[in-house]
C-alpha positions as CSV (number, residue, x, y, z in Angstrom):
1,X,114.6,98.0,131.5
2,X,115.3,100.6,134.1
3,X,116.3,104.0,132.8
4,X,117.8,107.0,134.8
5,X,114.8,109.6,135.9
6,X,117.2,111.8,135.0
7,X,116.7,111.6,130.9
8,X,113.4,113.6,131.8
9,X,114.4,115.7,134.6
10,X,111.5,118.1,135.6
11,X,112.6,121.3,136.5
12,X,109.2,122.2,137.8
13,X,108.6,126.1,139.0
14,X,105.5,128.1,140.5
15,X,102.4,126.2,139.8
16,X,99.7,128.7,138.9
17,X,97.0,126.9,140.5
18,X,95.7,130.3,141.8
19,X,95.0,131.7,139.0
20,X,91.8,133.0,137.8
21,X,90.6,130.8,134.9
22,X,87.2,131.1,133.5
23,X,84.9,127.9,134.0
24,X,83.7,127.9,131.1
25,X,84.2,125.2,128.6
26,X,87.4,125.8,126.5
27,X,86.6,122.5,124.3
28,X,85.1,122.7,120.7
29,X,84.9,121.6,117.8
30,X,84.0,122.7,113.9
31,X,80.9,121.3,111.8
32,X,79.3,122.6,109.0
33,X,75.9,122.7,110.3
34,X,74.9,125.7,108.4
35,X,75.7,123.8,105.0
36,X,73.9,120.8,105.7
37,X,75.2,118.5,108.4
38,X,72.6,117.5,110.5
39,X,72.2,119.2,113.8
40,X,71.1,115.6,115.6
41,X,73.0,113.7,116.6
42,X,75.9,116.3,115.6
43,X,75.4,118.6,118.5
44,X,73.8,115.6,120.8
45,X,77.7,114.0,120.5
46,X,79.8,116.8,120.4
47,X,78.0,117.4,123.8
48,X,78.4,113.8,124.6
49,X,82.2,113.9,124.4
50,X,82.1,117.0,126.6
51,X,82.9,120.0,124.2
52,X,80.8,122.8,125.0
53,X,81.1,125.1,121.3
54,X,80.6,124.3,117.9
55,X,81.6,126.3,115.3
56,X,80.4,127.3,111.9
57,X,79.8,129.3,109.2
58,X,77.4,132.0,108.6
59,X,77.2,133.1,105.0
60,X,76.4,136.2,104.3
61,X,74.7,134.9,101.1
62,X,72.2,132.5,102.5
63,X,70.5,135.6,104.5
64,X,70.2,137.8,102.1
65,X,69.3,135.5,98.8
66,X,68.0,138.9,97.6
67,X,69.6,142.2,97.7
68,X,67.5,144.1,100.7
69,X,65.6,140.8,101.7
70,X,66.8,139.0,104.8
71,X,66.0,135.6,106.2
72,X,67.6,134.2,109.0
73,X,64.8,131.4,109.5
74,X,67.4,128.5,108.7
75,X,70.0,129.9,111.3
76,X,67.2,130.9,114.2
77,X,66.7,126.6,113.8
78,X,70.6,126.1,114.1
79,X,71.2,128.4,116.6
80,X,68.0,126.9,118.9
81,X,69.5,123.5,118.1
82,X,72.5,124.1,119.8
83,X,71.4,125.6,122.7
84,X,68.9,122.8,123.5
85,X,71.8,120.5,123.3
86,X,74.0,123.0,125.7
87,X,76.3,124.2,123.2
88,X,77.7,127.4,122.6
89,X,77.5,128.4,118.4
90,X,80.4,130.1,117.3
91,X,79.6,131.8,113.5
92,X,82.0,132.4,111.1
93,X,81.0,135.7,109.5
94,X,82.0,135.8,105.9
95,X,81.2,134.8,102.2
96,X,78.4,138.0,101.5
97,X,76.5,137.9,98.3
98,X,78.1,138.4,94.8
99,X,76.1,142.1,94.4
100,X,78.5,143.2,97.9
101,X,81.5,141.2,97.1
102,X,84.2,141.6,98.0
103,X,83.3,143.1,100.9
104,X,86.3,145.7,101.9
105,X,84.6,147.6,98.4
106,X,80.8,147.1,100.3
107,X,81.2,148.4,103.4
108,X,77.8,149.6,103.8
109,X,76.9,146.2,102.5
110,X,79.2,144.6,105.1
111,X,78.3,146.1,107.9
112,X,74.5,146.2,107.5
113,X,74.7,142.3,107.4
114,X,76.8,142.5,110.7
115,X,74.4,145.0,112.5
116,X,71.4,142.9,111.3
117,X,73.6,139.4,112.6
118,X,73.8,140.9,116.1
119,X,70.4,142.5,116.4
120,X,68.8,138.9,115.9
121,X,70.8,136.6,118.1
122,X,72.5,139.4,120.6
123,X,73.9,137.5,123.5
124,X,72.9,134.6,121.9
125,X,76.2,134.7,119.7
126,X,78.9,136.1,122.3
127,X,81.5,135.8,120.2
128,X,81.6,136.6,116.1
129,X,84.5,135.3,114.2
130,X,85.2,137.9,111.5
131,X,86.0,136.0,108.0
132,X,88.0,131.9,107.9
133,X,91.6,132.2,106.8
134,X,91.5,135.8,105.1
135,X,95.1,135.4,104.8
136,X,95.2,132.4,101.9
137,X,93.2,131.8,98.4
138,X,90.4,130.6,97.8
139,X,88.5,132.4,101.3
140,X,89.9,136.0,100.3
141,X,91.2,136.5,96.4
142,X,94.4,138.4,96.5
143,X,94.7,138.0,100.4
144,X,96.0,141.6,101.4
145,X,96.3,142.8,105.6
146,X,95.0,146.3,104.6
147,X,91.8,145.1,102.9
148,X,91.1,142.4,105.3
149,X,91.4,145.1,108.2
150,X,88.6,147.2,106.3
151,X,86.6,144.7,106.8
152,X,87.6,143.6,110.4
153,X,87.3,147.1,111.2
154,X,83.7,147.9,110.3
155,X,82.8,144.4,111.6
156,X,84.2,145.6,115.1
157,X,82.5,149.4,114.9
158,X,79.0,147.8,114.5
159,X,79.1,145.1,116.5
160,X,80.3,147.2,119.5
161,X,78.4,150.0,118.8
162,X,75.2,147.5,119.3
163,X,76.6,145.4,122.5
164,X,80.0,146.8,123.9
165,X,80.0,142.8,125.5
166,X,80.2,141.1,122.3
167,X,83.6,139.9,121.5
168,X,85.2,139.9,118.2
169,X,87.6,137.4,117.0
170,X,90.4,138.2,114.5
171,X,89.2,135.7,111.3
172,X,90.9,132.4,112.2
173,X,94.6,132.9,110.0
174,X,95.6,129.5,108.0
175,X,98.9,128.7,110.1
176,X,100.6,131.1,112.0
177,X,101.5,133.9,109.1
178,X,103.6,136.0,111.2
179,X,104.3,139.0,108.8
180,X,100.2,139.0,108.0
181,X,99.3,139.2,111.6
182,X,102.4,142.0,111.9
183,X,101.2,144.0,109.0
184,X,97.5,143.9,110.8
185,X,99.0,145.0,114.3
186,X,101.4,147.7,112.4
187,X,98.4,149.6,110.7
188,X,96.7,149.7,114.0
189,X,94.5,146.8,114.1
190,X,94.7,145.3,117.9
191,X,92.1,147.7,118.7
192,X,89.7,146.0,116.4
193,X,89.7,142.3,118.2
194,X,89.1,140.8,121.1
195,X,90.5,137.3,120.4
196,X,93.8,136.6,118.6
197,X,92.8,133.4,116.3
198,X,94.9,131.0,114.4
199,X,94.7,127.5,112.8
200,X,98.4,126.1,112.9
201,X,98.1,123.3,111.2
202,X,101.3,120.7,110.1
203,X,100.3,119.9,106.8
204,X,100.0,116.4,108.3
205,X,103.4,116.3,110.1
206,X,103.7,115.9,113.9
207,X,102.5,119.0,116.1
208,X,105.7,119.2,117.8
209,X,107.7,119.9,114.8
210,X,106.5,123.3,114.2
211,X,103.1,124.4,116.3
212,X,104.9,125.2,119.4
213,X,107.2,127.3,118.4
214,X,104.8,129.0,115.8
215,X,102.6,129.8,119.0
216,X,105.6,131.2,121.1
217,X,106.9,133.2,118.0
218,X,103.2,134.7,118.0
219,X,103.0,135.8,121.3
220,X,106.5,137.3,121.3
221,X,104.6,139.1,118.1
222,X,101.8,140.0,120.4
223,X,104.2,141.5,123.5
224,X,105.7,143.2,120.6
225,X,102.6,144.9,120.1
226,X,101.2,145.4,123.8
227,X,98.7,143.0,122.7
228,X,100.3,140.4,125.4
229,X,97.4,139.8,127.3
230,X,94.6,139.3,124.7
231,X,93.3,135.5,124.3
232,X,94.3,133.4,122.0
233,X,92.0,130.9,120.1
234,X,92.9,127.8,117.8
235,X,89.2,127.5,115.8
236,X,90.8,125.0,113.3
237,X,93.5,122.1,113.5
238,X,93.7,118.8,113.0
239,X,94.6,115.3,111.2
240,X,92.8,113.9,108.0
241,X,92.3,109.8,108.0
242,X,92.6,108.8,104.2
243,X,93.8,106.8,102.3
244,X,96.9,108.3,100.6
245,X,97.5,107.8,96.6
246,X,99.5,109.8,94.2
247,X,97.5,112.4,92.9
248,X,99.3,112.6,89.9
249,X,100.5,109.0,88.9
250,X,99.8,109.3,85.1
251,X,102.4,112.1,85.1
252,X,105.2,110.0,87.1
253,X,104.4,107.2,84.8
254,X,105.0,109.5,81.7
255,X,107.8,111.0,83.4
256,X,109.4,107.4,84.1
257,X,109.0,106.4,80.4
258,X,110.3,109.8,78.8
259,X,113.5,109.1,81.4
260,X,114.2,105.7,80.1
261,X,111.6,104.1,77.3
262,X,113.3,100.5,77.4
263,X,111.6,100.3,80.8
264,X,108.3,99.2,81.6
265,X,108.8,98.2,85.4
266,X,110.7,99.7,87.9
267,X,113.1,99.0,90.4
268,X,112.0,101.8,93.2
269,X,113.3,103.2,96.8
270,X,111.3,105.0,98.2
271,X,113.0,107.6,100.5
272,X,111.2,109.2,103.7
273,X,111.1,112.3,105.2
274,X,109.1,111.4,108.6
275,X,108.8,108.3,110.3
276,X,105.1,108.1,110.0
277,X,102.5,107.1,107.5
278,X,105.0,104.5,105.6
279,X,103.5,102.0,105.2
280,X,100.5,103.9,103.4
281,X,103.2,106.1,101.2
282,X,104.7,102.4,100.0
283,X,101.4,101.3,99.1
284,X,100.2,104.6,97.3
285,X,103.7,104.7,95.3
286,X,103.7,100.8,94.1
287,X,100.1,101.5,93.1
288,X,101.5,104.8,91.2
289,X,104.2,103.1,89.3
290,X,104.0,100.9,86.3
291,X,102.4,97.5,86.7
292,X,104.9,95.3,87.5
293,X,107.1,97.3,89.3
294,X,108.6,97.2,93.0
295,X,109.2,99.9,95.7
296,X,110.9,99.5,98.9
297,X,111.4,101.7,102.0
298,X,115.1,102.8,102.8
299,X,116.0,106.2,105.3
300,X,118.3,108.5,104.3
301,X,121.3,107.5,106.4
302,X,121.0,103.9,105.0
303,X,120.3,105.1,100.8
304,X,124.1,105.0,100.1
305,X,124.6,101.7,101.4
306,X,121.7,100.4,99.4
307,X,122.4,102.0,96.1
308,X,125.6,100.3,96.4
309,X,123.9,96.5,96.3
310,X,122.6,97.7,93.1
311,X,119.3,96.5,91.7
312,X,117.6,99.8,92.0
313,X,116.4,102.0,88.9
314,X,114.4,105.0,90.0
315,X,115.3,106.5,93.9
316,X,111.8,108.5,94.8
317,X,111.9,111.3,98.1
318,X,108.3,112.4,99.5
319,X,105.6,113.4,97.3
320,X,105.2,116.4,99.2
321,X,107.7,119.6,99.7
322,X,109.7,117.7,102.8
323,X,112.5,115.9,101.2
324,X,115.3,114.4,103.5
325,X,118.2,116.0,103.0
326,X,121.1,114.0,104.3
327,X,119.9,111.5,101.1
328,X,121.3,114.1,98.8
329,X,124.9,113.1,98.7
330,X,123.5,109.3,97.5
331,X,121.3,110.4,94.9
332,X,123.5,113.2,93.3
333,X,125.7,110.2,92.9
334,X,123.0,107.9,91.5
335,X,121.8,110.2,89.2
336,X,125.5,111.1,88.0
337,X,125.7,107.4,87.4
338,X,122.6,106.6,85.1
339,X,119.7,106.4,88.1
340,X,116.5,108.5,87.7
341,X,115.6,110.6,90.6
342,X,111.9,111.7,91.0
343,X,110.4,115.1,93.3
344,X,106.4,115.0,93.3
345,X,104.2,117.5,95.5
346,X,105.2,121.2,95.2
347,X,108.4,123.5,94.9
348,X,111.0,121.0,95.1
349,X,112.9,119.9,98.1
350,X,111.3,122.7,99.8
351,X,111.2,121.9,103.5
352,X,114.2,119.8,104.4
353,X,114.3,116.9,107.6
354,X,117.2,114.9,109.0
355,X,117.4,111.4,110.8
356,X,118.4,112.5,114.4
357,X,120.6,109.8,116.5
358,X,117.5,108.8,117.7
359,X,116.3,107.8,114.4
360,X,113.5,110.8,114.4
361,X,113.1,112.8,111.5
362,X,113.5,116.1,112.2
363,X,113.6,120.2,110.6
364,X,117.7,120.3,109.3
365,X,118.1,124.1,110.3
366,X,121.7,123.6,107.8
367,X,120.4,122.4,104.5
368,X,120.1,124.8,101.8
369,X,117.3,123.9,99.7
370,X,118.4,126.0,96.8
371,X,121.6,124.5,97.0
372,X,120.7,120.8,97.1
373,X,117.9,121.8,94.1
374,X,121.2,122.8,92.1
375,X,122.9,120.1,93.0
376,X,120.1,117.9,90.8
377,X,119.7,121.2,88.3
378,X,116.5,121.8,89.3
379,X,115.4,125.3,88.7
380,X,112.3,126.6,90.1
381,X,110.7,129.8,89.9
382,X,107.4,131.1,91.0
383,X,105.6,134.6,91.2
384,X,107.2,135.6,94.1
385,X,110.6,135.2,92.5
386,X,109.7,136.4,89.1
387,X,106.9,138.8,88.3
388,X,106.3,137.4,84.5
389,X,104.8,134.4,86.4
390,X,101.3,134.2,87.4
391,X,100.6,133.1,91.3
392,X,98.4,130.4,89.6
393,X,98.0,129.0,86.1
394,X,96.1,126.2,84.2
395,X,98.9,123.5,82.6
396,X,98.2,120.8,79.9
397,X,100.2,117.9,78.9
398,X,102.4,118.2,76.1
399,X,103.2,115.4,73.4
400,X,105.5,113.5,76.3
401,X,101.8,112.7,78.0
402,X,100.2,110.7,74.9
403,X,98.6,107.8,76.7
404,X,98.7,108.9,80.0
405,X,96.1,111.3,80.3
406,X,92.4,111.9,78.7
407,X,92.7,114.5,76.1
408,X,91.7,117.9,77.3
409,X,92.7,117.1,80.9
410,X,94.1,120.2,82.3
411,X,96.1,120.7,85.8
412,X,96.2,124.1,88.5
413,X,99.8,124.9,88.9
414,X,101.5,127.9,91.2
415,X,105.1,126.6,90.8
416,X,107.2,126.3,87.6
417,X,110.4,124.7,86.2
418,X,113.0,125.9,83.9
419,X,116.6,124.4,82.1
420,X,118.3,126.9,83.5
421,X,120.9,124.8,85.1
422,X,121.5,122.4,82.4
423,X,124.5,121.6,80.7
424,X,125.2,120.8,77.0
425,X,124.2,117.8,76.2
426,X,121.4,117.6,78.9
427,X,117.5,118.0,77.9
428,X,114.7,119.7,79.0
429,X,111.7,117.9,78.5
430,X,108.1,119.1,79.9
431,X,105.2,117.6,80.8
432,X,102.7,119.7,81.8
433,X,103.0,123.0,79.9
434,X,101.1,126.5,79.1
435,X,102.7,130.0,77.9
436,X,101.9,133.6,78.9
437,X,104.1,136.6,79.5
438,X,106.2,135.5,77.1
439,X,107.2,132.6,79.8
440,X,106.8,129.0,79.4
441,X,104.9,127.7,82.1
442,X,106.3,124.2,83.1
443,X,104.8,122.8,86.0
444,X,106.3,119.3,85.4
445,X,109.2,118.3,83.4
446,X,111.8,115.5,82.9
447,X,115.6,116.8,83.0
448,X,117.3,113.8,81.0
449,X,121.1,114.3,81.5
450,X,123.7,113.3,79.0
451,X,126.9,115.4,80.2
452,X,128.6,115.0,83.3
453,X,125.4,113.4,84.7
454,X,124.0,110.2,83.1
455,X,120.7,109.8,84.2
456,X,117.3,111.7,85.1
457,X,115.4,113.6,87.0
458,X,111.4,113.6,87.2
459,X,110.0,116.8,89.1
460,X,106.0,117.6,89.4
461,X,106.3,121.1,91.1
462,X,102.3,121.1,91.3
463,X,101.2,121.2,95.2
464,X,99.0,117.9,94.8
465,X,100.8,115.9,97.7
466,X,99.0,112.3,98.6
467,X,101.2,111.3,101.4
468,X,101.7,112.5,105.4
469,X,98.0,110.6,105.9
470,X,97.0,109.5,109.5
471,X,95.9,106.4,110.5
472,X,92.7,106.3,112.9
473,X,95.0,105.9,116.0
474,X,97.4,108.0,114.5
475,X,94.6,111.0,114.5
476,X,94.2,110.1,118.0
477,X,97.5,110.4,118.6
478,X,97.7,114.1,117.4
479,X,94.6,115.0,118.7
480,X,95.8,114.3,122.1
481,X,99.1,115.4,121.7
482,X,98.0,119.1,120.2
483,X,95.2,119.5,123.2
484,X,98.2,119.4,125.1
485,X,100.7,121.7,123.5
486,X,98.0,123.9,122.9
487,X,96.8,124.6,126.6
488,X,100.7,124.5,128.1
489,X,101.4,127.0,125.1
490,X,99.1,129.6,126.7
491,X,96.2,128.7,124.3
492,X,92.4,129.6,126.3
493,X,90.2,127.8,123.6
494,X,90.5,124.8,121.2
495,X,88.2,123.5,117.9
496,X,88.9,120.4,116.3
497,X,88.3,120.5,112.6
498,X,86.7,119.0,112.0
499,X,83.4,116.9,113.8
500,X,82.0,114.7,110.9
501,X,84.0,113.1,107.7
502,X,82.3,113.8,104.5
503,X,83.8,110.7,103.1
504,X,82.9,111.2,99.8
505,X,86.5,110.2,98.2
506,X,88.8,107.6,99.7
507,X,91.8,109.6,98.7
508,X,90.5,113.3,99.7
509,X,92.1,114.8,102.1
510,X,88.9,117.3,103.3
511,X,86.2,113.9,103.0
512,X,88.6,112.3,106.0
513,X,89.0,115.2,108.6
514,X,86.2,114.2,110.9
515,X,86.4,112.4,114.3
516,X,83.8,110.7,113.6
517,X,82.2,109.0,109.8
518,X,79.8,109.9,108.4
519,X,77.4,107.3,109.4
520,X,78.5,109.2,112.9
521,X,80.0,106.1,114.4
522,X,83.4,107.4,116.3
523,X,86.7,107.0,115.0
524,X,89.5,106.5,117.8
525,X,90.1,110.2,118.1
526,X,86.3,110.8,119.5
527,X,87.3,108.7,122.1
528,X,90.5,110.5,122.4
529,X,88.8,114.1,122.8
530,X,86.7,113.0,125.3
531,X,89.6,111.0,127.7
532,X,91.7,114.4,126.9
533,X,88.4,116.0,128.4
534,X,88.0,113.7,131.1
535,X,91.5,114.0,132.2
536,X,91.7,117.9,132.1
537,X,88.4,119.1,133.0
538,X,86.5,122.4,131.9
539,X,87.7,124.8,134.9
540,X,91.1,123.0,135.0
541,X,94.1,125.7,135.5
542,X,97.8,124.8,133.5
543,X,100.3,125.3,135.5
544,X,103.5,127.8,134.9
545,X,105.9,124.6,134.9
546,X,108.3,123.7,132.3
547,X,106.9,121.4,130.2
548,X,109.2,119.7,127.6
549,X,113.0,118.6,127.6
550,X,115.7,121.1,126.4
551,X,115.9,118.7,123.6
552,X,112.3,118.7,122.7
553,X,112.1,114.5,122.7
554,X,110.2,114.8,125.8
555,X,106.5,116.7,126.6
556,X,104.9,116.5,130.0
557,X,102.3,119.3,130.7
558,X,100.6,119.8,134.1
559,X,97.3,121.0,135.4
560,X,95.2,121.5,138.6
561,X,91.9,120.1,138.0
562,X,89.1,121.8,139.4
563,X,88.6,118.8,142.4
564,X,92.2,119.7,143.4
565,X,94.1,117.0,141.9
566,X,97.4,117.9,140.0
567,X,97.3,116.0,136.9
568,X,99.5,116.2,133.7
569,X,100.3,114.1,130.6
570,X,103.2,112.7,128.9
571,X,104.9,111.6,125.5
572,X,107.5,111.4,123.8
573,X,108.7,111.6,119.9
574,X,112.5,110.6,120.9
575,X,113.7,107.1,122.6
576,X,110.7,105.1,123.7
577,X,109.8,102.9,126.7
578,X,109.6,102.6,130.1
579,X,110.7,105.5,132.5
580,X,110.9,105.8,136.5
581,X,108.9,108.9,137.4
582,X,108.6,110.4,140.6
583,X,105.6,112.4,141.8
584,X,104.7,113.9,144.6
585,X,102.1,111.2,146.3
586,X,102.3,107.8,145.7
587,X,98.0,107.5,144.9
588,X,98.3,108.2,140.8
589,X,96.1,106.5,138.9
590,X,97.1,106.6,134.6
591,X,95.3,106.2,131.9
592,X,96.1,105.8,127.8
593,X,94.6,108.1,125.3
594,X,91.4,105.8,124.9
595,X,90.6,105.9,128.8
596,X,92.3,102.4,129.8
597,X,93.3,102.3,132.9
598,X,96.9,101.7,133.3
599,X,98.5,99.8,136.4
600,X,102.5,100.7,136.0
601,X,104.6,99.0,138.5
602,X,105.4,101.7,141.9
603,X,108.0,102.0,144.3
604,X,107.2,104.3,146.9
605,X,106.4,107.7,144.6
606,X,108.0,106.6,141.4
607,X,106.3,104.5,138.9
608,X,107.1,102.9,135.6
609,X,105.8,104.6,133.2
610,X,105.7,103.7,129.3
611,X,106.8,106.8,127.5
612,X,105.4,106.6,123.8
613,X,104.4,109.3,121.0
614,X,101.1,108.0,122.9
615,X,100.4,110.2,125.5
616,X,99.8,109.1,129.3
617,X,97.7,110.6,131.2
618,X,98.3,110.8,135.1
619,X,95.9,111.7,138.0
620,X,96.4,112.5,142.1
621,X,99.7,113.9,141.9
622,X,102.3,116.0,140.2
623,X,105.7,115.1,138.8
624,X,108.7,115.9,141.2
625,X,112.0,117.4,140.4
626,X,115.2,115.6,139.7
């Protein structure tokens, strides 16, 4: 089918081929050599795939196994490792012994492990990364900007005191935490780092949904600062591979029975927030629910007209804090009716998505979370909100758990629930429960109705989501697309996180990271890496050309490649199929994330392009204006 150029008109401005853009490699990617993953073949493929930096950590804890006595023998081997396979190590400096821990109240400590860092590897080590994620529990208890530039601080002193050419990169930040990063800047830390470093990752969800404009609200931070002009680094993103299962299925089957006990299978719909990963969340929920019991998939726009066929006891959203909020008129109305309505994976109804015309999920700027929680009388509360609650807390099952969970079993919560919304008539009945403060601490609880309202609610406010899971060539997928955002956001250097799966549980998130198994044979997304690598060479230059649609459906970054060829990819997470493109020669050659050559049809300049949420990747010419 022929569609108008038009729909991705390229308002292309001054290419920035001129510019002055350091040859050396911008591609890495994280391992955890230091704790045990084998240097061969690690570094042998990373190189293979045409990376040119690994990074990993360097505990301050294995050097120093005894206060005053250092050995750096297992590093020196790590460090000669990856420079015989022509890689660049990257160390994460962090974790010191207990005796100088934590390390903003062991200076001293800190900074004699620092000093004695750079005076055995020097030039060696370029650049040191100063702490992972200080901003987030468990790398830095009680994350704080002021202690965390203590340490960032003395880190910078000695390091520059011993080798002005050393850089120092901020400690990569777990997303983009604007107000940390702020605080850091306010209290006069830019002139303690050379690299600004972040690790925005999605929680699972597509990288266009949030990671751009994270990474344009942080460089309006760092203009803000007159810290415009200092590098930025991603040293952590990417896209676990497991298999998805509810975490916490001996609660929702508890849950289920406490809501109606003349039940013992269920009649489920399963409502999603994003268009990806269904077909795993089904599975993962029917294997969660009550033997015997169903589950089917049904968007939000469509839920109304489904409820109304009947046959359909228990409507479930997302076990994760997304929830699609244009489903909330239908299941207010369910539950008012006698339905039970369950929320799994964190503070409820948290983050809220909308089906778009084009059928795409997407953030609904309007919803008001609070609001639509109310609407269901859910109350949450949390330490932030109230200062009687503890930011995290162990939970046990109450008496509404007996035989669904071993006895002892306890639960990690952060979020709690309270009745405070109920009517008369209407009961409050926990599931996981613990007391201090004087608070009850309910981290998951059953609100039966029996007022206005007829039927039930299930909420598990514990942050133990199981679904948002990628596929292999889903992981692909994102790897590609990020690389790409990345580099037209402004971004100089990229690691993947991570290199090699542990794959020690089927359903753990951190086992299925890698891009590769663990018997090192390559999952889709090595290959992906390496065509992304391929196609945009080390010394490549972006260009200063717009790069997605007003509406954000449509991305198409550009590059000069270092042999003179404009080049340039191209997706799309609206409408997809085939699109006329003009360029500017009529001598492109394409290629699919895996490195297939693709033949489109061409007339003259303009070829037929299939426009996916796969990227393309075109070669030996640049796309025109329309």
């Amino acid at each position: 089918m022929r569609v108008a150029t038009s729909v991705f008109s390229l308002a292309l401005v001054a290419s920035a081929a001129g510019a002055n853009m350091p040859a050396e490699n911008v591609y890495g990617a994280c391992a955890h050599l230091t704790r045990g993953e084998p240097t061969t073949p690690t570094c042998d493929l990373i190189r293979q795939m045409g990376a040119g930096w690994v990074r990993c950590d360097f505990d301050g804890r294995v050097v120093e196994r005894q206060p005053g006595v250092w050995d750096f023998a297992r590093y020196d081997a790590i460090v000669t490792a990856c420079e015989a396979a022509g890689l660049q190590l990257l160390p994460i400096l962090y974790e010191p012994p207990k005796w100088s821990y934590p390390a903003y109240e062991h200076l001293d400590a800190w900074g004699d492990y620092v000093q004695r860092v750079v005076a055995q590897y020097g030039q060696r080590l370029p650049v040191l990364e100063i702490w992972n994620e200080p901003n987030i529990n468990p790398f830095w208890k009680n994350p704080n900007p002021t202690n965390y530039l203590a340490v960032l601080r003395r880190a910078y002193e000695v390091v520059k005191a011993h080798d002005p050419s050393l850089r120092v990169a901020l400690g990569g930040m777990a997303g983009v935490p604007l107000d940390f990063i702020e605080e850091i800047y306010r209290l006069g830390g830019a002139r303690y780092f050379d690299i600004m470093n972040v690790h925005p990752y999605t929680n699972l969800r597509e990288p266009e949904s949030r990671a751009d404009a994270w990474l344009e609200q942080l460089h309006a931070l760092m203009a803000k600062y007159g810290d415009a002009d200092k590098p930025l680094w991603i040293t952590e993103m990417g896209w676990p591979t497991h298999r998805i299962h509810v975490n916490d299925a001996a609660i929702l089957r508890a849950g289920l029975r406490v809501a109606d006990p003349s039940k013992t299978a269920w009649r489920a719909v399963y409502v999603p927030a994003e268009p990806d990963g269904l077909d795993g969340a089904i599975r993962a929920v029917r294997e969660a629910l009550p033997a015997g019991s169903t589950v089917e998939a049904c968007r939000a726009p469509k839920l109304a007209e489904r409820l109304a066929h009947g046959n359909v006891d228990v409507v479930i959203h997302p076990f994760t804090e997304d929830y699609p909020s244009d489903s909330l008129d239908a299941v207010e109305a369910f539950v008012k009716k006698g339905g039970v309505f369950v929320d799994f994976g964190g503070m409820p109804m948290f983050n809220a998505y909308r089906t778009d015309a084009n059928g795409r999920a997407c953030p609904d700027p309007k919803a008001d979370s609070a609001r639509d929680r109310a609407r269901l009388r859910i109350q949450e509360v949390a330490w932030w909100m109230d200062a009687r609650y503890p930011a995290g807390a162990t939970v046990r099952p109450t008496d509404a758990m007996d035989g669904f969970c071993p006895t002892g079993q306890t639960y990690a919560a952060s979020r709690f629930l309270t009745p405070a919304r109920l009517r008369p008539g209407d009961a409050f009945i926990p599931l996981l429960a613990a007391q201090t403060n004087g608070v009850d601490l309910v981290a998951a609880a059953v609100y039966k109705f029996n007022s206005d309202y007829k039927g039930a609610v299930v909420v598990n406010a514990r942050v133990e989501w199981a679904s948002g899971a990628s596929d292999e060539a889903r992981q692909a997928r994102m790897l590609a697309r990020s690389l790409g955002l990345f580099f037209a956001e402004g971004v100089e250097k990229v690691f993947w996180y991570e290199f090699t799966s542990k794959e020690e549980d089927v359903h753990g998130v951190h086992s299925h990271y890698g891009i590769v198994h663990d018997n090192f044979a390559p999952k889709p997304a090595y290959g992906a890496y390496k065509t992304f690598i391929d196609r945009r060479p080390v010394g490549s230059v972006q260009k200063s050309v717009r790069w997605k649609s007003a509406g954000g459906r449509a991305y198409f970054p550009q590059w000069r490649r270092p042999d003179g060829k404009d080049a340039g990819m191209i997706w799309t997470i609206g409408p997809t199929g085939e699109r006329w493109l003009a360029f500017t020669t009529d001598h492109v050659s394409f290629h699919d994330v895996t490195g297939l050559r693709l033949f489109p049809k061409r007339d003259g300049t303009r070829y037929l392009v299939p426009v996916t949420d796969s990227p393309v990747y075109f070669t030996g010419g640049a796309l025109q204006d329309k």
